[in-house]
N, CA, C and O of each residue as an XYZ file, in Angstrom:
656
protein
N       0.843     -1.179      0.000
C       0.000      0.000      0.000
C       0.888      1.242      0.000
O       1.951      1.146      0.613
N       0.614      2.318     -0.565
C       1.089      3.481     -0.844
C       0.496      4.711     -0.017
O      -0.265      5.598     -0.404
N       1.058      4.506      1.214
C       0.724      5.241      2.408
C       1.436      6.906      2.193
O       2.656      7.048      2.263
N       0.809      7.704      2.018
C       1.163      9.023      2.009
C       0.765      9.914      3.595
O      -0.404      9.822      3.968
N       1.489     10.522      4.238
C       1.907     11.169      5.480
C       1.616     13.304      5.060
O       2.528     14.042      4.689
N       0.617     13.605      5.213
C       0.352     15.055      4.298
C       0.954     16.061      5.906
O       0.046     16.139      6.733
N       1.943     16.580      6.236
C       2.586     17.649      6.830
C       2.270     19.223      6.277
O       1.540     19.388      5.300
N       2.824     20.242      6.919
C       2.361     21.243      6.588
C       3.156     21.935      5.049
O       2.702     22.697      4.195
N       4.283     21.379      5.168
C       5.291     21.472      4.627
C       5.384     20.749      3.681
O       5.937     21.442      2.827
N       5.159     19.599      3.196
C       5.469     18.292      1.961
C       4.574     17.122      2.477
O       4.148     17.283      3.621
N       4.149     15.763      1.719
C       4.037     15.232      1.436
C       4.905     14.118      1.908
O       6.109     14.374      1.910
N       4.610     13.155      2.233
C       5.939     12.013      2.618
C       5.238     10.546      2.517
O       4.250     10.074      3.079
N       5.884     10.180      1.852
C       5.222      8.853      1.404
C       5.750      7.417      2.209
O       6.297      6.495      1.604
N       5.488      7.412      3.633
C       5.502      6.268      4.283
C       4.128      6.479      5.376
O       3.282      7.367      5.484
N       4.394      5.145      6.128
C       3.572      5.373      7.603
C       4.190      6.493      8.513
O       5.330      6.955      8.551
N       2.712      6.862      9.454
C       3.017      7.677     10.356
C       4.208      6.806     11.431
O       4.215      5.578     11.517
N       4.706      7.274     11.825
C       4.781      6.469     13.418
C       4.805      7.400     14.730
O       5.418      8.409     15.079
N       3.637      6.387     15.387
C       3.145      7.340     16.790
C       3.831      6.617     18.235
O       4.149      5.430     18.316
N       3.951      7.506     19.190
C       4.114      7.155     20.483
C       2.770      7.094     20.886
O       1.800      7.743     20.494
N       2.890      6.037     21.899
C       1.047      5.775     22.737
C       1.596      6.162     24.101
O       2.410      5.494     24.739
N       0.895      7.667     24.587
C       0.920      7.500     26.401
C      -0.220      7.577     26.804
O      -1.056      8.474     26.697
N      -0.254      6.199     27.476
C      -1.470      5.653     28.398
C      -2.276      4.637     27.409
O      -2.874      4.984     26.390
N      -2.181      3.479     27.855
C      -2.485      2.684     27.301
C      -3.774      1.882     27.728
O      -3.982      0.827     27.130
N      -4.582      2.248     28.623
C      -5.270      1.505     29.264
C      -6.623      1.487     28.356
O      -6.426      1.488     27.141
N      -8.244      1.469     28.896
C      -9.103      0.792     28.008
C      -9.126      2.156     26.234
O      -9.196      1.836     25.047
N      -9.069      3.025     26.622
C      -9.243      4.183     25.877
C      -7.837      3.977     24.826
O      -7.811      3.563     23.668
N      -6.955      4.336     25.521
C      -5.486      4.515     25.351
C      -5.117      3.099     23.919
O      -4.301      3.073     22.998
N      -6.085      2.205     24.342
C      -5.507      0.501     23.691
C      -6.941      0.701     22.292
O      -6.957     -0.044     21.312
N      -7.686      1.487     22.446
C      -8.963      1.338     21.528
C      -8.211      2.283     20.963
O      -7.709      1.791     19.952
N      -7.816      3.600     21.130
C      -7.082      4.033     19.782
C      -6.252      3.700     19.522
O      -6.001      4.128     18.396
N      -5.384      3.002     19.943
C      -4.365      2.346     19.310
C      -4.553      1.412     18.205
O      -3.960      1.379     17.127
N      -5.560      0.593     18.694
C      -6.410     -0.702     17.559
C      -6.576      0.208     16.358
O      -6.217     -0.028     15.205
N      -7.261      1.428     16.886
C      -8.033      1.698     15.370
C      -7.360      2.436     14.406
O      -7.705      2.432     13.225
N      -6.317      3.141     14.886
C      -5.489      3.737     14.195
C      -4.350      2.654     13.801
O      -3.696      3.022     12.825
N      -4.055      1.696     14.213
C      -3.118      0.888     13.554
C      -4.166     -0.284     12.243
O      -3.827     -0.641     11.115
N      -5.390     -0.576     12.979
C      -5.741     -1.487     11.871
C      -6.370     -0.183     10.294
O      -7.047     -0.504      9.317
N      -5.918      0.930     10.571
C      -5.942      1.868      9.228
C      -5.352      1.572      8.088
O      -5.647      1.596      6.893
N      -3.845      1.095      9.175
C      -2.792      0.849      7.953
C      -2.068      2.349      7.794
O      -0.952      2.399      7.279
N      -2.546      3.227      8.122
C      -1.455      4.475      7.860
C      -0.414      4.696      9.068
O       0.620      5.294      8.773
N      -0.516      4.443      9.866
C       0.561      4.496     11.087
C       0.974      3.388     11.552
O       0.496      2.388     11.016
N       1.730      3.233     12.402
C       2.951      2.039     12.939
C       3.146      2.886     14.208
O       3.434      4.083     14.223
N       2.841      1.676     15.820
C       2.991      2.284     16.896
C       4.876      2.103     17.032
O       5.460      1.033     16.861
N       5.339      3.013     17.265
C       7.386      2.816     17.791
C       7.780      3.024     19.062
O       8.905      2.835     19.525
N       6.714      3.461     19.669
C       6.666      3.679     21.581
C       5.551      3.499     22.130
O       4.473      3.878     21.673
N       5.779      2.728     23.456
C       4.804      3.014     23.816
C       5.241      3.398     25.539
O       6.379      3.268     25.991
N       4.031      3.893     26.324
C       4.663      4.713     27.507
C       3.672      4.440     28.365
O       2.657      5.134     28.430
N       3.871      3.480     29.042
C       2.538      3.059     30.138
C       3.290      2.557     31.648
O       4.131      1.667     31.770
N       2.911      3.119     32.351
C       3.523      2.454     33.826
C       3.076      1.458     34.477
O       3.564      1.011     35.515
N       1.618      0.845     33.601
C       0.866     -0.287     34.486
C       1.257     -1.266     33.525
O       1.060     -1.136     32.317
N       1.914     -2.428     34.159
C       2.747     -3.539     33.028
C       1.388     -4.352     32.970
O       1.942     -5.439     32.807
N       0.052     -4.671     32.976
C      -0.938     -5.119     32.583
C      -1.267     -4.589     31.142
O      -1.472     -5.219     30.104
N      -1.253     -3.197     31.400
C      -1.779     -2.400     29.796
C      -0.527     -2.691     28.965
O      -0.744     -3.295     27.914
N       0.646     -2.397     29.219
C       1.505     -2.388     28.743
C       1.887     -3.794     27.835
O       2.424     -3.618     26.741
N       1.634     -5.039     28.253
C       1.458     -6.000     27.930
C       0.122     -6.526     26.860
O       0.301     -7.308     25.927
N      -0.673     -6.165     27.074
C      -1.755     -5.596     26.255
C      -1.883     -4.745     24.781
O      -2.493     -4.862     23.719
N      -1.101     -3.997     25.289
C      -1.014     -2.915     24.300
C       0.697     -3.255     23.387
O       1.226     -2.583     22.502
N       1.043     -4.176     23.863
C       2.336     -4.470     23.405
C       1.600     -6.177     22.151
O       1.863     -6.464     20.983
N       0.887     -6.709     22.959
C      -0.218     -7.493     21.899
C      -0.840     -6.854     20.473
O      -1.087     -7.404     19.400
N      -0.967     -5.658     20.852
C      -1.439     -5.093     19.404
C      -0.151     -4.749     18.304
O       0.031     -4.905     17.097
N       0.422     -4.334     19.157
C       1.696     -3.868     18.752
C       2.953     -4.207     18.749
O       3.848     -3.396     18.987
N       3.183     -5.629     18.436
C       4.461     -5.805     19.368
C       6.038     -5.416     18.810
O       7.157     -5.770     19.184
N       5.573     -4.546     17.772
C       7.458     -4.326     17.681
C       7.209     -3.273     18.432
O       8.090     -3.597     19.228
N       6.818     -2.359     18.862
C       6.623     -1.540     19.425
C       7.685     -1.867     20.672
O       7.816     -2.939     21.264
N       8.614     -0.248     20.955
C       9.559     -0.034     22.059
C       8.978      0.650     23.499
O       8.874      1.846     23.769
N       8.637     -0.534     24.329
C       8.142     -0.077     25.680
C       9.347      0.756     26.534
O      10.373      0.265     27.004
N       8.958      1.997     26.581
C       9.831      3.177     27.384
C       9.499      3.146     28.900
O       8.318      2.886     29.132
N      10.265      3.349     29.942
C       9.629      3.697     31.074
C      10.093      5.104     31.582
O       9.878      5.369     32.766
N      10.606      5.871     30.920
C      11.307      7.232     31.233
C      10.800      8.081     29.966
O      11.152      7.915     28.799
N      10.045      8.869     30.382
C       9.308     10.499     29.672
C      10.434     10.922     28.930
O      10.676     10.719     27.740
N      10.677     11.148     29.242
C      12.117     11.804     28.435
C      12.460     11.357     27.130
O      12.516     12.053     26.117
N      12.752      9.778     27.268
C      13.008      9.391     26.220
C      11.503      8.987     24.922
O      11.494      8.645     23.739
N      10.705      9.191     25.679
C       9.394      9.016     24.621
C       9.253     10.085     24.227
O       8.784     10.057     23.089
N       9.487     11.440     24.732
C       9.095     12.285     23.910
C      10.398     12.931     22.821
O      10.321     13.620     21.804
N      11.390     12.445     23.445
C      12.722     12.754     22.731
C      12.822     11.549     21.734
O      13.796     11.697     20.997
N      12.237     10.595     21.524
C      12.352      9.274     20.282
C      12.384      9.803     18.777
O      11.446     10.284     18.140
N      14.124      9.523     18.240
C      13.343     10.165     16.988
C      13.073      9.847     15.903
O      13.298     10.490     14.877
N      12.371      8.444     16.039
C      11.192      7.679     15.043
C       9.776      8.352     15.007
O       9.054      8.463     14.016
N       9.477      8.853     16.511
C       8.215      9.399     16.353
C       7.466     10.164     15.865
O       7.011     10.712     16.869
N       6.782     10.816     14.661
C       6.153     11.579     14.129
C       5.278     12.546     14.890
O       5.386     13.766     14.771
N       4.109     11.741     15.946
C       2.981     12.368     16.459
C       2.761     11.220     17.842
O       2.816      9.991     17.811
N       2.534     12.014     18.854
C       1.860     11.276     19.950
C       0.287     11.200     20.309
O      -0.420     12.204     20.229
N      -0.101     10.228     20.620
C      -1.616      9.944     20.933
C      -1.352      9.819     22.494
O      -0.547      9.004     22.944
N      -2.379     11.028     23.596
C      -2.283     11.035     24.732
C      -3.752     10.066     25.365
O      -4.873      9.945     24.871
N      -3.407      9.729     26.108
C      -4.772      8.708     27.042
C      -4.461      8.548     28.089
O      -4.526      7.377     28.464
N      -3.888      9.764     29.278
C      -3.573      9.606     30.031
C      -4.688      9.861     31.199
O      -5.814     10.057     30.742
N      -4.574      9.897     32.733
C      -5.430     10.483     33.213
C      -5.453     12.166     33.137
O      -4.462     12.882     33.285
N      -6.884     12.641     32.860
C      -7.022     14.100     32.649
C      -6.351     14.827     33.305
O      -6.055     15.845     32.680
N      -5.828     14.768     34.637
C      -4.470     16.286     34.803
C      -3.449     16.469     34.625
O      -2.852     17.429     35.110
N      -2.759     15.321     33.629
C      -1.640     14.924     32.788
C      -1.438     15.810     31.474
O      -0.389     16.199     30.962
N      -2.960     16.039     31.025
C      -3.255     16.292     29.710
C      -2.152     17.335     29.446
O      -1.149     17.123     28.765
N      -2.455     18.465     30.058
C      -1.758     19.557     29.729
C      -0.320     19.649     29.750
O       0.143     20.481     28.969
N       0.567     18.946     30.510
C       1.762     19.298     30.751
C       2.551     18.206     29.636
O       3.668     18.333     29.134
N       1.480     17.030     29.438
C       2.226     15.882     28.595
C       2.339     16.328     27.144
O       3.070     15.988     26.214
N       1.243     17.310     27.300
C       1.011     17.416     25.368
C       2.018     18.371     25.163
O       2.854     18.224     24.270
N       2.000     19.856     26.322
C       3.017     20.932     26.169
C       4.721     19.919     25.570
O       5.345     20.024     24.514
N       4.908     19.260     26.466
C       5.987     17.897     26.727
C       6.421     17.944     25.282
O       7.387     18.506     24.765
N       5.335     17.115     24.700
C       5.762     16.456     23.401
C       5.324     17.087     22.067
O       5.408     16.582     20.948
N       4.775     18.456     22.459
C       4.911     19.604     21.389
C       6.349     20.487     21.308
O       6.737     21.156     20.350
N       6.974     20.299     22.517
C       8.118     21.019     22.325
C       9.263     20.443     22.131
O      10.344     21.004     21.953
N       8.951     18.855     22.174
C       9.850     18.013     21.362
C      10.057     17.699     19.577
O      10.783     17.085     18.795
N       8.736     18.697     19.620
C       8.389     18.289     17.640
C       7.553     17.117     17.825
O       8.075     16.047     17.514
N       6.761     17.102     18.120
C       6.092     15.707     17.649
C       4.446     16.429     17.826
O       4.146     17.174     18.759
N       3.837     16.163     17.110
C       2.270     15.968     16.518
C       1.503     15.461     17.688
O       1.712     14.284     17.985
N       0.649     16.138     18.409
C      -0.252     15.712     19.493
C      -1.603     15.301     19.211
O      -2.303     16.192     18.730
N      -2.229     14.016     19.410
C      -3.356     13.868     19.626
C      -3.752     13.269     21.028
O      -3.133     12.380     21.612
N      -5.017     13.976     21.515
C      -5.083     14.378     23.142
C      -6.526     14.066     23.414
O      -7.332     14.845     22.904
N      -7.068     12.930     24.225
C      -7.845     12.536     24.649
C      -8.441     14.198     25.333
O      -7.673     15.123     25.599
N      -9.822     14.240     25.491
C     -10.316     15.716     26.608
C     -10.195     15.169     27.769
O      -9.764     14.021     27.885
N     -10.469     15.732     28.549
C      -9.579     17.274     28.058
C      -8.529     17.829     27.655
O      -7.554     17.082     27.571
N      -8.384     18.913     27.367
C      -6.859     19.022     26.772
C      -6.105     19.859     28.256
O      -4.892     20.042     28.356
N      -6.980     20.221     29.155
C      -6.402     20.686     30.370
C      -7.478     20.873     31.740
O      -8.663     20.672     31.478
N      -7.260     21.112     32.667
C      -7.780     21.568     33.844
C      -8.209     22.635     34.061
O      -8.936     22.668     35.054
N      -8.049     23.724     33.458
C      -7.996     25.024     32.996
C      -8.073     25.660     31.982
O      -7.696     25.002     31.013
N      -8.481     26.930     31.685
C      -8.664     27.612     30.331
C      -7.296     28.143     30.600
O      -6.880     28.629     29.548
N      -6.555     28.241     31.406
C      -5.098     28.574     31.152
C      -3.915     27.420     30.886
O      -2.787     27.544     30.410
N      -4.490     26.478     31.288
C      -3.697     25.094     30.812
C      -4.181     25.126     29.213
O      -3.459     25.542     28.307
N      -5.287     24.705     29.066
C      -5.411     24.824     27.642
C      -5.232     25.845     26.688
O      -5.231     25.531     25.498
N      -5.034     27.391     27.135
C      -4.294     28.287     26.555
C      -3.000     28.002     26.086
O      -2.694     28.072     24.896
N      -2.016     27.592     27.244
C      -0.805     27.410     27.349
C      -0.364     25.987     26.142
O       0.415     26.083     25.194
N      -1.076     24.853     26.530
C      -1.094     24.226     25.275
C      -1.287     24.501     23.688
O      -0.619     24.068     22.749
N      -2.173     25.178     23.691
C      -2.176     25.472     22.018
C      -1.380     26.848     21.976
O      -1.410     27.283     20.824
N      -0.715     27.635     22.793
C       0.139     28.631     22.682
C       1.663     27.447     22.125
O       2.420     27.535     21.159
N       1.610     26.781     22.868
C       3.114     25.465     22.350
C       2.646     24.974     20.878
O       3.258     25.120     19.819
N       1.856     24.582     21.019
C       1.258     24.113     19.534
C       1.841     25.514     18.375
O       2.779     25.268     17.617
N       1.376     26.502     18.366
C       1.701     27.715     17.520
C       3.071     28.235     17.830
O       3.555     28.961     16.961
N       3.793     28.006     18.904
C       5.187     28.231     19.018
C       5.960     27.069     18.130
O       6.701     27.582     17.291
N       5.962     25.946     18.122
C       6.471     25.203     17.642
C       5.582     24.226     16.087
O       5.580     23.065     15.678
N       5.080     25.253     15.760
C       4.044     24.917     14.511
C       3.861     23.294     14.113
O       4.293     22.872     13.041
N       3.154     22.396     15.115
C       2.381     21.204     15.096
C       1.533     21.164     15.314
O       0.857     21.943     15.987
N       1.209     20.013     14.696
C      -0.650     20.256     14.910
C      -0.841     19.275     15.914
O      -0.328     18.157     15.948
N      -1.786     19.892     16.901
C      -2.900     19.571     18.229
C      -4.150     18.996     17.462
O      -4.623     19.445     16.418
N      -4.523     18.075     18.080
C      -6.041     17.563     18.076
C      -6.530     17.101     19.441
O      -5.970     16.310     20.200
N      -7.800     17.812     19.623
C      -8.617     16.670     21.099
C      -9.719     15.595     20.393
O     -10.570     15.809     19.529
N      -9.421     14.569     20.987
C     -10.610     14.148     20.743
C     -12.124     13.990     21.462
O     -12.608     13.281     22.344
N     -12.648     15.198     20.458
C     -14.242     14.438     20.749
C     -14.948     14.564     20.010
O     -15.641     15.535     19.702
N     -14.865     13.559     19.610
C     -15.553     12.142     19.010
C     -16.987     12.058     19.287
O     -17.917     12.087     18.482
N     -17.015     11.926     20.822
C     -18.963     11.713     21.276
C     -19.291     13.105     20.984
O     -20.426     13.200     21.451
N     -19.042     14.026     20.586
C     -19.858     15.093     20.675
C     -20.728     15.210     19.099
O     -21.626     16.020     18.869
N     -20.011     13.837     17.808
C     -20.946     14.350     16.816
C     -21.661     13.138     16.910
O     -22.593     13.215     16.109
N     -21.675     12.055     17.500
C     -22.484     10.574     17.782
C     -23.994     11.276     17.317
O     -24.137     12.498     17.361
N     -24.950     10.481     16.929
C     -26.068     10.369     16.825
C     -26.819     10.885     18.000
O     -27.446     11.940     18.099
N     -26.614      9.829     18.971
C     -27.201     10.449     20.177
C     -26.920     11.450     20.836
O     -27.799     12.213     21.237
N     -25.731     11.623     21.056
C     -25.022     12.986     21.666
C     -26.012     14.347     20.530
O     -26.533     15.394     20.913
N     -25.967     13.930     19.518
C     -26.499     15.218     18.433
C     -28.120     15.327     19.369
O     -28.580     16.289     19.984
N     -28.574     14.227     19.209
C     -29.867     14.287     19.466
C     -30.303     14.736     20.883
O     -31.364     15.349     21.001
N     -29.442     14.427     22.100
C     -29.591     15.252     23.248
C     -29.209     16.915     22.973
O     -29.889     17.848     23.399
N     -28.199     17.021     22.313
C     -28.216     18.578     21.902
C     -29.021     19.147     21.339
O     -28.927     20.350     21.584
N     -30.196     18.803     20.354
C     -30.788     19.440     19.743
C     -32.307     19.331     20.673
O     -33.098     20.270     20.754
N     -32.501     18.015     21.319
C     -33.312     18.379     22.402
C     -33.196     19.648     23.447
O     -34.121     20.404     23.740
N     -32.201     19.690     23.810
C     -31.740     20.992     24.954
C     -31.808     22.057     23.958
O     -32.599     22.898     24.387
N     -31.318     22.419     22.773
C     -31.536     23.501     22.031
C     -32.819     23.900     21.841
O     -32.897     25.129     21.830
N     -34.276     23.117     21.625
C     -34.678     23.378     21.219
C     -35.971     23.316     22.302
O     -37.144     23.270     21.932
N     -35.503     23.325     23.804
C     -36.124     23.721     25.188
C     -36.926     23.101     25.364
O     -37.836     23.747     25.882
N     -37.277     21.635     25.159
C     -37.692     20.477     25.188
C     -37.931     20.234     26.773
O     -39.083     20.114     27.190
N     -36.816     20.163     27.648
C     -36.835     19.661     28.437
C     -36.529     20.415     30.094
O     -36.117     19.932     31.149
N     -36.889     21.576     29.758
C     -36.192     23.167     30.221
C     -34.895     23.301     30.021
O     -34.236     22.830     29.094
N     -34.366     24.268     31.337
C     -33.080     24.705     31.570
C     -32.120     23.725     32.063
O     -32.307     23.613     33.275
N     -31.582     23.291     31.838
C     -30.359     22.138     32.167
C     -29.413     23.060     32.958
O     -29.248     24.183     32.483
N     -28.891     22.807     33.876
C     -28.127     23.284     35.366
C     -26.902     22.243     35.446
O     -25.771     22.493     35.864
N     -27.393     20.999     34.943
C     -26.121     19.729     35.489
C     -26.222     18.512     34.483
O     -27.243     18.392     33.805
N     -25.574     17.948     34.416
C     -25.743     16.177     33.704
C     -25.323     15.478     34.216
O     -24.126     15.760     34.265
N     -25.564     14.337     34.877
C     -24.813     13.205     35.406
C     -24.487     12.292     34.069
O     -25.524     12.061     33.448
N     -23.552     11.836     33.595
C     -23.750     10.747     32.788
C     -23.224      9.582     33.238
O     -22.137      9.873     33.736
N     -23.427      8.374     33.331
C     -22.927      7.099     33.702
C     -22.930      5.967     32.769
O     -22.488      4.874     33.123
C-alpha cells in the first residue's frame, strides 16, 4: 500500500509512526483503530501499568516499551503522539511532546484550565504542530440528538448532567 503522510510542509510517502501514552481501556482502543488503518505504525509506547503495557504491546508488538518520559518524547522515530492519560496529565504531557516536535493527539480534556489549555495550544503555535482533542462523542447520533433536544427547550433549563 502506498501510504502518504500530508505535513504542513510536503508530502511524505511512508507510515506515520506514533508514540502511545497511556495505554489503558481508551489509550488501547485508539491504538487498535489507528493501527488497523494501515497508515501508522505504533514505535513507543509509555505506560507504567505492566498489565496495559502488555496488552497494548499485543497489538503492537514491535513496538519499544519506554519507562522514562524523556526518552518518549525525545524518540526520533516518532512523528505524532496519541495522549490517554489520566485528565491532569493532559496539559503538561502534550506541552511535553509539542516542544519536542512531535504531533499531538489528546484525549479531553486538553487541560484543567482555560489557562492550561491556553498554554497548550500557545506550544502548539510556538512550535508549529498540529494539536487535536478528541471528541468524538460530541458528533455521535445520540449525543447530536440530546443537543438538539436541549436547544430546542424540550426539556427546560439544564443546570447539570450526570452521565454514567
Amino acid at each position: 500500500m502506498n501510504n502518504l503522510i500530508s505535513t504542513r510542509n510536503r508530502v511524505v510517502n511512508k507510515k506515520l509512526s506514533l508514540g502511545f501514552m497511556g495505554i489503558g481501556w481508551i489509550g488501547r482502543n485508539r491504538m487498535k483503530v489507528l493501527l488497523e488503518d494501515g497508515h501508522s505504525e505504533a514505535s513507543v509506547i509509555f505506560e507504567p501499568f505492566q498489565q496495559n503495557a502488555d496488552e497494548a504491546l499485543k497489538l503492537a508488538p514491535k513496538a519499544q516499551l519506554l519507562q522514562n518520559s524523556v526518552d518518549f518524547y525525545e524518540h526520533p522515530e516518532v512523528n505524532g503522539v496519541v495522549i490517554a492519560t489520566p485528565s491532569a496529565l493532559h496539559a503538561s504531557q502534550s506541552i511535553n511532546a509539542l516542544l519536542a516536535g512531535k504531533a499531538v493527539f489528546c484525549q479531553k480534556p486538553l487541560g484543567c484550565t482555560a489557562k492550561e489549555v491556553r498554554q497548550v495550544i500557545n506550544a502548539s503555535k510556538q512550535v508549529d504542530k498540529y494539536l487535536a482533542v478528541d471528541l468524538s462523542y460530541r458528533f455521535t447520533e445520540a449525543f447530536q440528538a440530546v443537543f438538539n433536544t436541549i436547544q430546542r427547550g424540550e426539556i427546560g433549563e439544564v443546570y447539570a448532567v450526570n452521565l454514567v
